[in-house]
C-alpha positions in Angstrom: 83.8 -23.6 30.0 84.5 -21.1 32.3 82.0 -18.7 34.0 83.5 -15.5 32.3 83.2 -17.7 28.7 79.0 -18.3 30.1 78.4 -14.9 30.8 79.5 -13.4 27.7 77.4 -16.0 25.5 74.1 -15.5 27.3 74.7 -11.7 26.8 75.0 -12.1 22.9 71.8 -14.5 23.3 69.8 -12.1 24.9 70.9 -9.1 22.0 70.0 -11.5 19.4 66.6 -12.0 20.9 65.8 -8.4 21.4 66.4 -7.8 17.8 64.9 -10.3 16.2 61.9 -9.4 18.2 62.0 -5.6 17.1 62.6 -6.8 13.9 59.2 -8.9 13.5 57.3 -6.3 16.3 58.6 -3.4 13.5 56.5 -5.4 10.5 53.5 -5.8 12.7 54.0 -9.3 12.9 52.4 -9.5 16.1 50.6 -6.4 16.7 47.6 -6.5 19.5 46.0 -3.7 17.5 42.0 -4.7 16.4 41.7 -2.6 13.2 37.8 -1.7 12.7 37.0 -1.4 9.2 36.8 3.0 8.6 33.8 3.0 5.7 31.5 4.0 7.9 34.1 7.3 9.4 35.1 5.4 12.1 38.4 5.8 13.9 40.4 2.8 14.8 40.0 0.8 18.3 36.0 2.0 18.4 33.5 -0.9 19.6 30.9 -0.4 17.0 27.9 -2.1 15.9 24.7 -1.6 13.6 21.6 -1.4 15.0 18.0 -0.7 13.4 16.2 2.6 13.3 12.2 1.9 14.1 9.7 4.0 11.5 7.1 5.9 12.3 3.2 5.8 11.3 1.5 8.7 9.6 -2.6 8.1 9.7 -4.7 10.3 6.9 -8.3 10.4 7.7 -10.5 10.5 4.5 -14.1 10.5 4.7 -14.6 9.4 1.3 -13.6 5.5 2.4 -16.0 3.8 4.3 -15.5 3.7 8.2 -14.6 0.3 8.0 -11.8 0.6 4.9 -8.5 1.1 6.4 -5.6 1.4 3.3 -1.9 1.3 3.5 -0.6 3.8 0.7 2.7 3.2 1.7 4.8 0.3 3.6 7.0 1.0 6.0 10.6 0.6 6.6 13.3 0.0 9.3 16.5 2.0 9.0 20.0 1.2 9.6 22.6 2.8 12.0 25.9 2.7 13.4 26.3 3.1 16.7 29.9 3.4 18.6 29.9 2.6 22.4 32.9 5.0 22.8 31.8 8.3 22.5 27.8 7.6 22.1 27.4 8.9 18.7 24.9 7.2 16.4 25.1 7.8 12.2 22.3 6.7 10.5 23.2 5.0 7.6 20.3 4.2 5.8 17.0 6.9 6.6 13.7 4.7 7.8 10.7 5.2 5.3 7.4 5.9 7.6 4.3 3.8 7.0 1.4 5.5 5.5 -2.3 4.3 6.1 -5.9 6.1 5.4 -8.2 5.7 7.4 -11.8 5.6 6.3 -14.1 8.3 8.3 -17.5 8.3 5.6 -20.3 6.1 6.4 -20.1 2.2 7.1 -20.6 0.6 3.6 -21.5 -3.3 3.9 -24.4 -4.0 2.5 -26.5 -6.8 1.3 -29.0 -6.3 -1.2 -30.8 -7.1 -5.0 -29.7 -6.6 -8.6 -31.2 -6.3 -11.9 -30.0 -5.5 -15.0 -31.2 -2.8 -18.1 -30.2 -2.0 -21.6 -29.0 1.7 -22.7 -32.2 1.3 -24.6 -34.6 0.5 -22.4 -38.4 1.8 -21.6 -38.1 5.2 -20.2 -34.2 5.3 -20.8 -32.8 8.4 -23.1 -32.6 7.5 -26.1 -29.2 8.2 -26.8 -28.2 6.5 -23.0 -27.7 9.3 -21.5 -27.1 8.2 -17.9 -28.4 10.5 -14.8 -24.3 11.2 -13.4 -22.1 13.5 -15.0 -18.5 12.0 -15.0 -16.2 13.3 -12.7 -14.8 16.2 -15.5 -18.2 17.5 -15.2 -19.1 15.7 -18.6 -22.3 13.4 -19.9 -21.6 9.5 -20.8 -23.5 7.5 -22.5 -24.0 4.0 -22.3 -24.6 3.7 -26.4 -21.8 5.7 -27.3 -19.6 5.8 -24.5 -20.0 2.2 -23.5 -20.7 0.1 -20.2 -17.6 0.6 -18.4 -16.1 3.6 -16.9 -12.3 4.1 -16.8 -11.9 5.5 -13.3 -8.7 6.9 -12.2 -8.1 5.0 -9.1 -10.0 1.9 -9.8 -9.2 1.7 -13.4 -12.4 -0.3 -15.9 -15.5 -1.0 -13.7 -18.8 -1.4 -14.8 -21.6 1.0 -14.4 -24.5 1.1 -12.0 -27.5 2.8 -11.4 -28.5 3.3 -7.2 -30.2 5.2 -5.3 -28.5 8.8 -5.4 -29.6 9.8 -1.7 -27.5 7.0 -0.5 -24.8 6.0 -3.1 -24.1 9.5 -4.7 -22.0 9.9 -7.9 -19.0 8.2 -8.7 -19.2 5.6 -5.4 -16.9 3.1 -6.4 -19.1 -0.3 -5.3 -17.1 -4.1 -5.0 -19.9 -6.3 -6.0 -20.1 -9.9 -4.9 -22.9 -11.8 -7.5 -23.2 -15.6 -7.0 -23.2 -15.9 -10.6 -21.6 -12.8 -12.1 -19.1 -13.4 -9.5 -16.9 -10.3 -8.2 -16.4 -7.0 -10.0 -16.1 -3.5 -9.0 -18.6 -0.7 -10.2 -19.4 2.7 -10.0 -22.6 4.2 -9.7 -23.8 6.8 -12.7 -27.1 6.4 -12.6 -30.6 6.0 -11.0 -34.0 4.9 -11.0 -37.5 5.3 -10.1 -37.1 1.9 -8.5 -33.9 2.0 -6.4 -35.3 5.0 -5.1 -38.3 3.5 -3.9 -36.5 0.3 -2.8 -34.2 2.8 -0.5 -37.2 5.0 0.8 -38.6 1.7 2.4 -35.0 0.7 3.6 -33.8 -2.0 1.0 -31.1 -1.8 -1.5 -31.4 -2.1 -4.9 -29.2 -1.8 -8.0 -28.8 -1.8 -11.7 -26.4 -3.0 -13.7 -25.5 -1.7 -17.0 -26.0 -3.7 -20.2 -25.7 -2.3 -24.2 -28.9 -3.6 -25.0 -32.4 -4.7 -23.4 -32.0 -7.9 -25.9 -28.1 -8.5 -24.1 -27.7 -12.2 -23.2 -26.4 -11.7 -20.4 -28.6 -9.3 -18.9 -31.2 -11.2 -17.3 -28.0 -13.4 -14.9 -28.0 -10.2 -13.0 -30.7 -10.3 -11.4 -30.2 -11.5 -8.0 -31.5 -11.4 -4.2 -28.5 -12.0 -2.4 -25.7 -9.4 -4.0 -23.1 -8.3 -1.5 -22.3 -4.4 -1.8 -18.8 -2.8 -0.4 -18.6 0.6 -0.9 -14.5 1.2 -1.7 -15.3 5.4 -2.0 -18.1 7.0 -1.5 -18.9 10.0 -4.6 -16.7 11.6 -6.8 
C-alpha cells in the first residue's frame, strides 16, 4: 500500500473517531459533571452537607416547687441544616425546639414523719365534714358529701390530708411513701389541734382522710416512719 493510500485512511479514522465521540459526549454519555440533588435550593456543583443545629435551655424559677424539684416541661430538640462550603451559607431545614425546665426555688420539702388516719365524722369534726381549706376556687369541700379525694388540676385524684397549716399551707401537693399504704400523692385541706402541736415542737405529723371513723382501713395509716415530698407547696 502506498504512503499516499496510508495517509488518507488514518485521516478518515481520525474523523470517524471525533464524531463518534461528539456523538456520545452530546448525550452526556460521559459527562464529568456531579449533579447535587436541588430540593434543598441548591445550585449544581455545590459541596453540601447536613449538619445539626444545637438547642437552647430556657430555666423558669417557681417558688411553689420545692428547692430540690427540678421539672422538665418540655424536651429538647436538635435541628437540621444544610450547609454549603462554597459560598458559606447555612439554611436551616428543620427549627431546633429549646428544652424547658423549672426550677424549684420554695423551701426544701423531704421530710420524714407520722400518720394517722380520721373519719369525716369524727370527735370534734363538723358535722357535715366540712374540712378547714377552701378549694382552690375559693369554695368549701366536704369530706361526707364531697368525698376523700380531690381532683386537682395538675396532679389529677389525690387523697386528702390534714397538716399543720404554718408549715404545709393549702393545696400542698404531698407524695407519700407508707410502708403499708404504699405510695400515693395527697393534698393538704385540712388541720388539727394535733399536727399543730406536733410541728410547734419540731415533728411532723399528718392525717389522712377516711369516710368514716368505723372505715376498715383507717387504722393501717397510722405509721412512724411515712416519708413526705412536697411536689408544690399551697395553692
Amino acid at each position: 500500500m502506498n504512503t499516499y493510500l496510508l495517509g488518507l485512511i488514518s485521516k478518515w479514522a481520525s474523523i470517524i473517531w471525533m464524531s463518534v465521540t461528539g456523538i456520545f459526549n452530546s448525550g452526556q454519555l460521559f459527562s464529568e459533571e456531579t449533579i447535587v440533588v436541588d430540593n434543598l435550593n441548591q445550585s449544581k456543583n455545590s459541596a453540601a452537607e447536613v449538619t445539626e443545629v444545637a438547642y437552647d435551655t430556657q430555666k423558669q424559677y417557681n417558688s411553689k416547687l420545692p428547692s430540690n424539684i427540678t421539672i422538665t416541661k418540655q424536651e429538647g430538640k436538635k435541628g437540621l441544616a444544610y450547609a454549603d462550603n462554597n459560598d458559606k451559607n447555612v439554611e436551616i431545614i428543620e427549627e431546633p425546639i429549646d428544652e424547658i425546665i423549672e426550677i424549684g426555688t420554695g423551701d426544701y420539702g423531704e421530710y420524714v414523719g407520722k400518720m394517722t388516719g380520721y373519719g369525716a365524722d369524727c370527735a370534734g369534726c363538723s358535722s357535715t365534714g366540712t374540712v378547714s381549706c377552701k378549694t382552690r376556687s375559693g369554695s368549701s369541700w366536704s369530706l361526707t358529701k364531697d368525698g376523700t379525694t380531690y381532683n386537682d388540676t395538675e396532679y389529677g385524684k389525690v387523697r386528702i390530708l390534714a397538716a399543720a397549716l404554718d408549715k404545709f399551707p393549702c393545696g400542698t401537693i404531698i407524695k407519700v411513701t407508707h410502708n403499708t399504704l404504699g405510695t400515693f400523692n395527697a393534698i393538704v385541706m385540712d388541720t388539727g389541734g394535733a399536727m399543730r402541736n406536733a410541728w410547734s415542737r419540731g415533728t411532723i405529723l399528718m392525717d389522712l382522710a377516711f369516710a368514716s371513723e368505723h372505715d376498715t382501713m383507717l387504722h393501717s395509716a397510722t405509721s412512724s416512719n411515712v416519708k413526705y415530698s412536697v411536689q408544690r407547696w399551697g395553692w
